[in-house]
N, C-alpha and C positions, 0 to 999 in steps of 0.2 A: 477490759483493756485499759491501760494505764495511760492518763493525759500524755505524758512524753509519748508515748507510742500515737496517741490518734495525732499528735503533732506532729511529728515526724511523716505519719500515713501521708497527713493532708500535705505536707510539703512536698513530699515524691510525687502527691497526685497533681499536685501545682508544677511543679518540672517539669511531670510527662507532656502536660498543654501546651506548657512553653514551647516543649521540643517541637509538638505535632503543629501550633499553630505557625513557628518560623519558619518551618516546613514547609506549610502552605502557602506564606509570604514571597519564601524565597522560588518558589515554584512560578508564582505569578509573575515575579518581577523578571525573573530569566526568561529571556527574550528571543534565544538562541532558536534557530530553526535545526531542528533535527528530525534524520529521515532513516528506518529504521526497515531493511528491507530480512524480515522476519524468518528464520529458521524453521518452518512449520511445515517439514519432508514437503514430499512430493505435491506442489502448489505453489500460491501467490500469497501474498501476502504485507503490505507495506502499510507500516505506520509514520505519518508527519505530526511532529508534536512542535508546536511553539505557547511558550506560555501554558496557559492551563487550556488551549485549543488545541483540537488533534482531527485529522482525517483518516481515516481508515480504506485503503484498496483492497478487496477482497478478503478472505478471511481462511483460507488454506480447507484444507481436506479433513478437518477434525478441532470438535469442539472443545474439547478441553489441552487440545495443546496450543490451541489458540490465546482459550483464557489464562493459559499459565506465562506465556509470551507476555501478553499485552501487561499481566501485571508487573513484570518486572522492569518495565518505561513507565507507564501510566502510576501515577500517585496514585497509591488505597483509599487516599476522601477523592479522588476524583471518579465521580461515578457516570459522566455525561462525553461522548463522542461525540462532535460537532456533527461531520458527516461520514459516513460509509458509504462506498461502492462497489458496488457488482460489475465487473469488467464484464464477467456474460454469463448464463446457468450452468457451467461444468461445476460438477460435485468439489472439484479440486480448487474451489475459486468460493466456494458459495457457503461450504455447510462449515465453515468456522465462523460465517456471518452468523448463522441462525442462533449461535452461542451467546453471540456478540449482542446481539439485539432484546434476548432474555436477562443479561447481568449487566446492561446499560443503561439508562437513555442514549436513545439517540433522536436526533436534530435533525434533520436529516438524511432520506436514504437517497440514493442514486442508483440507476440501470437502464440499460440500453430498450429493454421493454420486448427483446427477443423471445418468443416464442418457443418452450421445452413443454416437453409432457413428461418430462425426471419426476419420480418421485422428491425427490430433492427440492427443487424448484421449486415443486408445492407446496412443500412443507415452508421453503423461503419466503414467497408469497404468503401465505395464512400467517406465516411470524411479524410479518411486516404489518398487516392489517390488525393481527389482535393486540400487537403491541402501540396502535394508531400513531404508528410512524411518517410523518411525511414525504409522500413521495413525488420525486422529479426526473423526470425522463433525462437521462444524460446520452446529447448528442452536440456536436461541431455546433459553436458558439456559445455554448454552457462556460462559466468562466466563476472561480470560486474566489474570494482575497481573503485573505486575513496579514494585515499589516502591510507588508510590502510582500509578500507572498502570496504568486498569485498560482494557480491551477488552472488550465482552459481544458477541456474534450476539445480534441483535433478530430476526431473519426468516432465512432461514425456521423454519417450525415441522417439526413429525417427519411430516406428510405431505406429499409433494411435488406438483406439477402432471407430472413426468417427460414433458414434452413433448419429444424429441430434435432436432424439429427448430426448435424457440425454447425455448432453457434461457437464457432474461432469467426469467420468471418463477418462478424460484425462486433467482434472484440472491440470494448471501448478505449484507446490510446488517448492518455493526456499529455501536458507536458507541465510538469513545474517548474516556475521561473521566480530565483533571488536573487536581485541585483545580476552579478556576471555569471551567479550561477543557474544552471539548467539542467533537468531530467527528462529522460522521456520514457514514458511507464507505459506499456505495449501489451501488456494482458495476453494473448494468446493469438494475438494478431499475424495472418499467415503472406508468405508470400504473395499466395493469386491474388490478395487484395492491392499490392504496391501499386498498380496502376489508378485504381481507384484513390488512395490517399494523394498520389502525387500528382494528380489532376484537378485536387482540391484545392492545389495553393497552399495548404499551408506548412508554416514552415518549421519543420523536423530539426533542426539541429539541435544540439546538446551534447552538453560536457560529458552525461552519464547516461548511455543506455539501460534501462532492465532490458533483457533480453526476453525476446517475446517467446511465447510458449517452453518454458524453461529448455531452450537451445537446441529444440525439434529442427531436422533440417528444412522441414517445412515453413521455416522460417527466418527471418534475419537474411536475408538476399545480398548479394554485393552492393545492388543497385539501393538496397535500402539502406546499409551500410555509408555509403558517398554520399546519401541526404543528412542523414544524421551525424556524420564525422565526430564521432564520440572520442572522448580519451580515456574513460573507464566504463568498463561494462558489466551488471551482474546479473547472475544467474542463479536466479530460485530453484534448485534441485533439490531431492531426495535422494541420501545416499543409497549406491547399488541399485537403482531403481529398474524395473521391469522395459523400460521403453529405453534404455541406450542412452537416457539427457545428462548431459549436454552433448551432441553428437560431432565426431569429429569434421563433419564438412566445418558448422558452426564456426567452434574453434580453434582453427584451419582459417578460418574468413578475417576473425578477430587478430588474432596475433598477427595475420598480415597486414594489418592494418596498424599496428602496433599497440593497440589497446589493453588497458590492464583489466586482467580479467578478476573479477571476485565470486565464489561459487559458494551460496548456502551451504550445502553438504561436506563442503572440505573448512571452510571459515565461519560457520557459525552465520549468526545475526550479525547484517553487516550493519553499521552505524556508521551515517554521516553526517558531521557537528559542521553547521554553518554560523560562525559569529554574528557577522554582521554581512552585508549586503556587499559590503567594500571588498569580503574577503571570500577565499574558494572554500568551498567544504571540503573536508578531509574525513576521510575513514575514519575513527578513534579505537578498531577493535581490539 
């Protein structure tokens, strides 16, 4: 090889650094909260990224459409998730976690500590311990920050219903709160529970629903509805899916309400860019 050519080599390979290291600059120094409620069919799914910090809710029903998602937010030098949660052991909530947890670090893990005998579950379980993950029971008064972004678990409380064969009822609901804005992310949380949450005190309201159990009638109640008074709501579906979601009661409840609806299956990955604390997020899709 001819000096002008190793010159030239070594200068392309000095550009690509530059590129990949402003990359990473500009990565950190972007401060935006963005909340990323993930297209990964029939499940849950939501990523919070601020800065080179990210949380993860759940991780949908399949590992590698999980990890194909996550990389198109997540930076390729960034190889660490602060924290992941397990809203509760359904396959459709869990096994893109177990994906999540072999091509990461993670920081730590969170779950409500409900009781399955899923094969799943245990394979989630053994993933968490062989990869000596830190784990933290997530229950009402667990409360996460990162800058002015904070996350609390509202439900559940420290006793559970440990039903194995329906662990919706002890789905873990948070809320995030930035500045004026607020979410509230419901995992598979069902109607019979509303009296329980709403006897807890705490308080539900928010800008943006997830809609619980992707728009099962079993869920999302009128009454839960007028706690929450959301002005946008989305819904995690699978297209054509086998179970009718989002179901016309839902739907029906929503638009009466006047709420604007955002649906995975018909819109993709919903994305919503928050500036600043001063300012409302807005979809960007």
């Amino acid at each position: 090889m001819s000096a002008k050519k190793i010159i030239y080599l070594g200068l392309f390979s000095l550009l690509v650094v530059s590129f990949i290291l402003a990359g990473i600059i500009f990565s950190s120094r972007n401060q935006k909260l963005k909340i990323f409620f993930l297209d990964i069919g029939q499940g849950d799914a939501i990523l919070m990224e601020q800065g080179s910090n990210q949380i993860l809710i759940d991780g949908g029903p399949n590992s590698q459409e999980e990890l194909e998602e996550l990389g198109k937010y997540i930076p390729f030098w960034d190889r660490k998730i602060e924290v992941i949660i397990a809203t509760h052991p359904d396959q459709d909530h869990i096994t893109g976690l177990i994906g999540v947890m072999k091509h990461y670090k993670i920081g730590v893990e969170i779950d409500n500590e409900a009781k399955s005998s899923s094969a799943v579950y245990q394979q989630y379980l053994r993933t968490v311990q062989k990869q000596k993950i830190h784990h933290l029971r997530g229950q009402r008064g667990v409360t996460l920050k990162i800058g002015q972004t904070k996350l609390a678990i509202l439900y559940p409380g420290k006793v559970l219903v440990n039903n194995s064969h329906d662990t919706n009822a002890d789905s873990i609901v948070a809320k995030l709160t930035y500045g004026k804005n607020s979410f509230l992310l419901t995992g598979d949380f069902p109607t019979e529970k509303d009296s329980t949450i709403f006897q807890s005190g705490v308080d539900l309201s928010a800008k943006v629903l997830k809609v619980a159990h992707h728009g099962s009638k079993y869920a999302t109640s009128e009454a839960f509805l007028k706690k929450v008074s959301p002005q946008e709501a989305v819904i995690s579906v699978g297209k054509n899916n086998r179970y009718g979601h989002p179901t016309r009661e839902v739907l029906k409840r929503l638009k009466e309400y006047g709420v604007r609806i955002w649906r995975t299956d018909q819109d993709g990955t919903i994305e919503y860019e928050c500036p600043n604390p001063n300012q409302l997020c807005l979809v960007v899709n």
